[in-house]
FIRO-405037 format. One record per residue (C-alpha): x, y, z; residue in one letter. Coordinates in nm, 3 decimals. Layout:
% residues N
atom x: X; y: Y; z: Z; res: a
...
END
This chain:
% residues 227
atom x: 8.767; y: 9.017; z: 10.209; res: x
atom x: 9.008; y: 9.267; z: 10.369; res: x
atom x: 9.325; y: 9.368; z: 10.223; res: x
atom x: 9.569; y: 9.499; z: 10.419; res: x
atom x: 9.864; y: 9.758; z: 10.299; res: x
atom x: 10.147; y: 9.909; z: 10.451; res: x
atom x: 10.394; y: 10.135; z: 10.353; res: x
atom x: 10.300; y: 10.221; z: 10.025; res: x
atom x: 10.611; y: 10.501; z: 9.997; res: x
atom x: 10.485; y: 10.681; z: 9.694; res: x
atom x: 10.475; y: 10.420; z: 9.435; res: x
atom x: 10.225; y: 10.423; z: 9.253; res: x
atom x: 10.377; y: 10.151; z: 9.029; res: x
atom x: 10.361; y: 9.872; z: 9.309; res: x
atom x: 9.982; y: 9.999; z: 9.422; res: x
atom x: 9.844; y: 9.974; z: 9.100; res: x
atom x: 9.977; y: 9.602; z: 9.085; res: x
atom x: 9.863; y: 9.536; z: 9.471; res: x
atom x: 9.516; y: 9.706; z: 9.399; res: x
atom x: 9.457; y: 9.488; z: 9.065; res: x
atom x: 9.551; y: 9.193; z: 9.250; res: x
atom x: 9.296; y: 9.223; z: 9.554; res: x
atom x: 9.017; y: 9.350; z: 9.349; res: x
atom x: 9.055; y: 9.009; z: 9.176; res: x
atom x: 9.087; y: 8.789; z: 9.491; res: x
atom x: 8.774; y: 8.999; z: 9.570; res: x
atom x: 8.931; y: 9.222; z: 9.822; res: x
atom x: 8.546; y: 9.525; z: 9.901; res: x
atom x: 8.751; y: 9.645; z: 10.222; res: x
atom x: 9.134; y: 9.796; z: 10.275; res: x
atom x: 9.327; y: 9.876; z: 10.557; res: x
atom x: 9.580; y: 10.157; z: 10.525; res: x
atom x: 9.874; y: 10.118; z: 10.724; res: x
atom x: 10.005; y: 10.453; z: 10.684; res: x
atom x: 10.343; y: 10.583; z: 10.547; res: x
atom x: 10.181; y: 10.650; z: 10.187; res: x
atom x: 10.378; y: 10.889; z: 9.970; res: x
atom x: 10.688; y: 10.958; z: 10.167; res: x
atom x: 11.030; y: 10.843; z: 9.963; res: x
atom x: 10.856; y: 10.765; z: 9.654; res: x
atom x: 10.829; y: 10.930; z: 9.318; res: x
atom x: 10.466; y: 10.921; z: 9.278; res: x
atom x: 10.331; y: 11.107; z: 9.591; res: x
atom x: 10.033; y: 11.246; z: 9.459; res: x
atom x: 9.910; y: 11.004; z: 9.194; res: x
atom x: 9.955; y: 10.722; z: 9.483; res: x
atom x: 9.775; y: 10.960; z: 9.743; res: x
atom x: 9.498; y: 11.010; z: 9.472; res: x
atom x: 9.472; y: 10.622; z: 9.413; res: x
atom x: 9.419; y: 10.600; z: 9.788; res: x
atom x: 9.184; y: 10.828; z: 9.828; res: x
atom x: 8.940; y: 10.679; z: 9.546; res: x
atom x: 8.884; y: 10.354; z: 9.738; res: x
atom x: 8.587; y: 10.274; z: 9.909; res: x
atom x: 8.589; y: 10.108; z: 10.183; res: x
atom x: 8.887; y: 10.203; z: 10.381; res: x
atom x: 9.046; y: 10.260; z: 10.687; res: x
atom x: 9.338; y: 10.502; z: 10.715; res: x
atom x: 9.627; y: 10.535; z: 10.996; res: x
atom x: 9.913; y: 10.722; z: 11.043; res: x
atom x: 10.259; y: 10.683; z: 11.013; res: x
atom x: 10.564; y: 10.804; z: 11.086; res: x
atom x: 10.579; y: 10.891; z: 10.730; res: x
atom x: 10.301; y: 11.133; z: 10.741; res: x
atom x: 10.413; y: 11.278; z: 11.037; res: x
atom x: 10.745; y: 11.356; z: 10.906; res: x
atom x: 10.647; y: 11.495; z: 10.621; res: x
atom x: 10.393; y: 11.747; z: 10.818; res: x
atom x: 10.675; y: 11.864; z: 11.037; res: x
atom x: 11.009; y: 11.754; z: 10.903; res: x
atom x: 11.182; y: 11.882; z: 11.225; res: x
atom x: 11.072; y: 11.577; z: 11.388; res: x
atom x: 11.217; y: 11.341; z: 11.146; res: x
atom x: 11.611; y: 11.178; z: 11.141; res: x
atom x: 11.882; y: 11.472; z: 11.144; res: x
atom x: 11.894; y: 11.335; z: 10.758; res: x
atom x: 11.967; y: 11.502; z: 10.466; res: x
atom x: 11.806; y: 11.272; z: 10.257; res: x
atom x: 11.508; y: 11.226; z: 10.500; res: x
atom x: 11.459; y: 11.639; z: 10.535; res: x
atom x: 11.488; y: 11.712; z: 10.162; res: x
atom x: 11.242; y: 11.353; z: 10.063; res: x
atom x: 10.996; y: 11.507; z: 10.325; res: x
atom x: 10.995; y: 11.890; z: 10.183; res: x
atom x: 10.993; y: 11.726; z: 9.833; res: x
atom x: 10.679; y: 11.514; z: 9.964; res: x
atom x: 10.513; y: 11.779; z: 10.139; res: x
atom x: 10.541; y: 12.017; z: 9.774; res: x
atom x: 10.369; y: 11.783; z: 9.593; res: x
atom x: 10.073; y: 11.700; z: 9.840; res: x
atom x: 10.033; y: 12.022; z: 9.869; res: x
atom x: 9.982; y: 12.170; z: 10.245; res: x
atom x: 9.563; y: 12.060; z: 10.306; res: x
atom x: 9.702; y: 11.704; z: 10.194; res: x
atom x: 9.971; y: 11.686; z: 10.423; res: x
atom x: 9.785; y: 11.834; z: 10.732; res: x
atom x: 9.517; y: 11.577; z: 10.617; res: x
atom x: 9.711; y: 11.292; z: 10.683; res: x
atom x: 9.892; y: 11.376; z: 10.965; res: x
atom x: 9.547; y: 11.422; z: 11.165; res: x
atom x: 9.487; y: 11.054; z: 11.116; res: x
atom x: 9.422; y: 10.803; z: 11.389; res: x
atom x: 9.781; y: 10.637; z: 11.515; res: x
atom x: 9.559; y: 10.325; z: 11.547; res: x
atom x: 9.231; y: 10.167; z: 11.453; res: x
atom x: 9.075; y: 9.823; z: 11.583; res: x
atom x: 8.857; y: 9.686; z: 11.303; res: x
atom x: 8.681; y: 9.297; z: 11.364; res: x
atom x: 8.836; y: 9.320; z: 11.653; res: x
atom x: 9.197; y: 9.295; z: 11.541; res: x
atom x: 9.436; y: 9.627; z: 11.642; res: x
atom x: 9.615; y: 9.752; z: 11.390; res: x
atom x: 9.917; y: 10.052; z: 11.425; res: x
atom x: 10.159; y: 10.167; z: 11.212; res: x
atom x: 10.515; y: 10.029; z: 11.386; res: x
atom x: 10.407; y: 9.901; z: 11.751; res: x
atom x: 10.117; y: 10.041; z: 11.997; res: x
atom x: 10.363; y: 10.189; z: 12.182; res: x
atom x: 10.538; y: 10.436; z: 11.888; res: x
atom x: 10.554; y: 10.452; z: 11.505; res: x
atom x: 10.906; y: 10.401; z: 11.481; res: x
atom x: 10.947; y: 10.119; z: 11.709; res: x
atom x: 10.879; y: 9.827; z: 11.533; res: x
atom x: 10.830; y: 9.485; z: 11.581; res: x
atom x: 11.064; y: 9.208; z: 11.445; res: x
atom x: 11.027; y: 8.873; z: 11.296; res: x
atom x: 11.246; y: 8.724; z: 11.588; res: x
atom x: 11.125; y: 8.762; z: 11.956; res: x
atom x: 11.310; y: 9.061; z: 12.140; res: x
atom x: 11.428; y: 9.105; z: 12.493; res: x
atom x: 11.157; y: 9.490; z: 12.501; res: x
atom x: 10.894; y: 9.335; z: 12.288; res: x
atom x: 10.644; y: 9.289; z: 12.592; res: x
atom x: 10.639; y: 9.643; z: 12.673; res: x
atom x: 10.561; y: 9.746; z: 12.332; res: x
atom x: 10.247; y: 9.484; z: 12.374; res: x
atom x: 10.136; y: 9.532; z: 12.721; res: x
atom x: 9.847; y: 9.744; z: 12.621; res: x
atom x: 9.685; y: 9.503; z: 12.359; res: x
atom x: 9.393; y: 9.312; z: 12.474; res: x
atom x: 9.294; y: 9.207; z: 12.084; res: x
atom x: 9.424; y: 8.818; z: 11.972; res: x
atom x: 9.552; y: 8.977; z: 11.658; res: x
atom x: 9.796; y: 9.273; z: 11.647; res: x
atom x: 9.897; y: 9.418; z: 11.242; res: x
atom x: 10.178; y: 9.614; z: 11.183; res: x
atom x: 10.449; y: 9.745; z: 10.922; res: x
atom x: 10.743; y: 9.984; z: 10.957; res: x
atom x: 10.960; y: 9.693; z: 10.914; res: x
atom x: 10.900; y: 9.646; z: 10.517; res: x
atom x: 10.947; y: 9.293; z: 10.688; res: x
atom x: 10.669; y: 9.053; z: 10.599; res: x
atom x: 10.571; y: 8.814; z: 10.874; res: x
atom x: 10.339; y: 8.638; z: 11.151; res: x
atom x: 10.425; y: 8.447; z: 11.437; res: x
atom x: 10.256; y: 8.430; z: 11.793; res: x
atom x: 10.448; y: 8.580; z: 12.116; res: x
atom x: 10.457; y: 8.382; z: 12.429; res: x
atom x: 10.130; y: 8.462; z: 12.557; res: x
atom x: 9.941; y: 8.414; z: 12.261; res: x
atom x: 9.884; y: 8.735; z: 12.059; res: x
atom x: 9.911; y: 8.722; z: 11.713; res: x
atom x: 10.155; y: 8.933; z: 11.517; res: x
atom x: 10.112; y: 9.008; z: 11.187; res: x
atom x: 10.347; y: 9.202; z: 10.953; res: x
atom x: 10.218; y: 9.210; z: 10.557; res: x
atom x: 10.542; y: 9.374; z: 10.430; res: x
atom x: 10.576; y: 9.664; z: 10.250; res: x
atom x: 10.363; y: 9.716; z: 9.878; res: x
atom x: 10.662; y: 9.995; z: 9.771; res: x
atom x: 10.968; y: 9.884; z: 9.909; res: x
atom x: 11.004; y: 9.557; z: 10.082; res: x
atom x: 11.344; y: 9.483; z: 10.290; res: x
atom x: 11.334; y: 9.077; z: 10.262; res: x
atom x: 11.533; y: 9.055; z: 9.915; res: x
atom x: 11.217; y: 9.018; z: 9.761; res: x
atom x: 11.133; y: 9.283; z: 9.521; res: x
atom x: 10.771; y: 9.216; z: 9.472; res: x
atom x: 10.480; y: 9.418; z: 9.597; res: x
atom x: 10.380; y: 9.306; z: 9.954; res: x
atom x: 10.051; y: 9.291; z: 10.122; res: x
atom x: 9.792; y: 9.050; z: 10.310; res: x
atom x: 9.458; y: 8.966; z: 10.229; res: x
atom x: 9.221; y: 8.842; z: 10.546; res: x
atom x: 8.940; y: 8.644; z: 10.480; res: x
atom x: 8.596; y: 8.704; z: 10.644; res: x
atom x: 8.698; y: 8.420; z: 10.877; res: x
atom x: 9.042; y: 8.583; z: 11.009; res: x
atom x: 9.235; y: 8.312; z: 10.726; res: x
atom x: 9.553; y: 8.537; z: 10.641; res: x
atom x: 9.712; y: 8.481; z: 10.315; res: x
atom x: 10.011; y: 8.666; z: 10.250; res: x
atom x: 10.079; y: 8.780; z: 9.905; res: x
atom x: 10.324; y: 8.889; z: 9.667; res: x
atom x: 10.251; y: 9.067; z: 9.319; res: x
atom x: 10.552; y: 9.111; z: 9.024; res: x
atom x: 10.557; y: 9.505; z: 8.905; res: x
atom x: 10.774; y: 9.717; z: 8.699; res: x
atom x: 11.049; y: 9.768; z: 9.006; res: x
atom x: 11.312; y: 9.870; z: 8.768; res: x
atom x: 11.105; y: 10.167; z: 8.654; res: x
atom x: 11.013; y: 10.285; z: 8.948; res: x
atom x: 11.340; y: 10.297; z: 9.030; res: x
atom x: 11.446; y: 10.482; z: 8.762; res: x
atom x: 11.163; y: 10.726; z: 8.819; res: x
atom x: 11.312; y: 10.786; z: 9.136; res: x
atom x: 11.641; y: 10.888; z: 9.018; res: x
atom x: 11.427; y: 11.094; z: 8.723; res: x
atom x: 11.207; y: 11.319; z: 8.964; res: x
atom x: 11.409; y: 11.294; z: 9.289; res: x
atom x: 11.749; y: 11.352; z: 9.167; res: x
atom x: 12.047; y: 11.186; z: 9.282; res: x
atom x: 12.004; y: 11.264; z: 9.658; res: x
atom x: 11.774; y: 11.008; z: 9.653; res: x
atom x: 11.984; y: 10.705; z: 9.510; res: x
atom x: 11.972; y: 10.493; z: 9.822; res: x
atom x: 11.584; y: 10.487; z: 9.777; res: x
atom x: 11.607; y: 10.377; z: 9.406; res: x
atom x: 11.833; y: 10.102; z: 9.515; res: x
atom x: 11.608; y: 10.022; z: 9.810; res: x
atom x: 11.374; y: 9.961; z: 9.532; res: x
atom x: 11.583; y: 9.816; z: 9.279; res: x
atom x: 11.709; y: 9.514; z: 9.539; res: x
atom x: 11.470; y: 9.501; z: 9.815; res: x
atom x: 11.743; y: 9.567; z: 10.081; res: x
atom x: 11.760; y: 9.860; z: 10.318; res: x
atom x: 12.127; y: 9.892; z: 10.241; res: x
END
């Protein structure tokens, strides 16, 4: 059993919940999605919980890639000063560590990036889109899995590939405040899961360490909306 996670954000909270809940489904492998610690108030203790699994697969994200070099994030306040924030409390072997990760990684022969193939901030959408083919023209695997999106999903495109989105485990977008991940069974099977955490406090945890520059990240959390 594989479980899949995505866009962890830094908390720790919502991992710890995710973690418990695929160890018993009986989840022995994990996919890493990328975007890890960025935005979150738990950076390290969520990049330590990471890094004590065993069997695992990392990618990158734009997340760690920002926080490495926060010149190439959004012209953001909030972005600049969540990445330099970040990037303190990894510490600079940490950060360099997880930029250098693979953008993508192909394991039982299913591709998985962190937005698209084509970029890691060009995601894919649970409805069709006009450029969608030409972020998928270089996928020759029947499964594609992706996050970004903090949009939990699956659906096939017109010619057949399978796209899979398993949401976000630290701050979903789809109302839903609950952790979000996917476990796949040694067959392929999907199952899409949700897992009930302590949202509230990790909100307020934000607010605690972050400050108040961050308060559209603890209400991100609080209501499971981007807005």
């Amino acid at each position: 059993m594989l479980a899949v996670l995505y866009d962890v954000h830094g908390n720790v909270a919502a991992l710890d919940a995710v973690l418990a809940d695929a160890g018993a489904a009986g989840a022995r492998r994990f996919l890493l999605g990328g975007d890890y610690a960025l935005f979150g108030p738990w950076p390290r203790e969520t990049l330590d919980r990471l890094d004590a699994l065993t069997g695992a697969t990392w990618i990158r994200g734009n997340g760690e890639r920002w926080t490495n070099a926060p010149a190439e994030s959004p012209a953001d306040l909030m972005v600049r000063r969540a990445a330099r924030w970040c990037a303190e409390e990894l510490g600079a072997d940490d950060v360099a560590r997880l930029a250098a990760l693979p953008e993508q990684a192909v394991l039982d022969g299913v591709r998985y990036c962190h937005a698209s193939p084509q970029s890691d901030v060009v995601g894919l959408l649970p409805e069709p889109f006009e450029t969608e083919s030409s972020l998928l023209a270089e996928v020759r695997e029947a499964r594609l899995v992706f996050g970004h999106t903090h949009l939990p999903f699956q659906r096939a495109t017109e010619d057949g590939l399978e796209l899979l989105n398993p949401g976000s485990v630290g701050m979903p977008f789809d109302g839903d405040v609950r952790a979000s991940y996917a476990l796949v069974a040694d067959d392929g099977t999907v199952d899409q899961r949700r897992v009930d955490y302590d949202h509230a406090g990790a909100a307020a945890a934000v607010r605690e360490r972050l400050g108040d520059w961050a308060e559209l990240i603890a209400r991100r959390i609080e209501t499971g909306r981007a807005g």
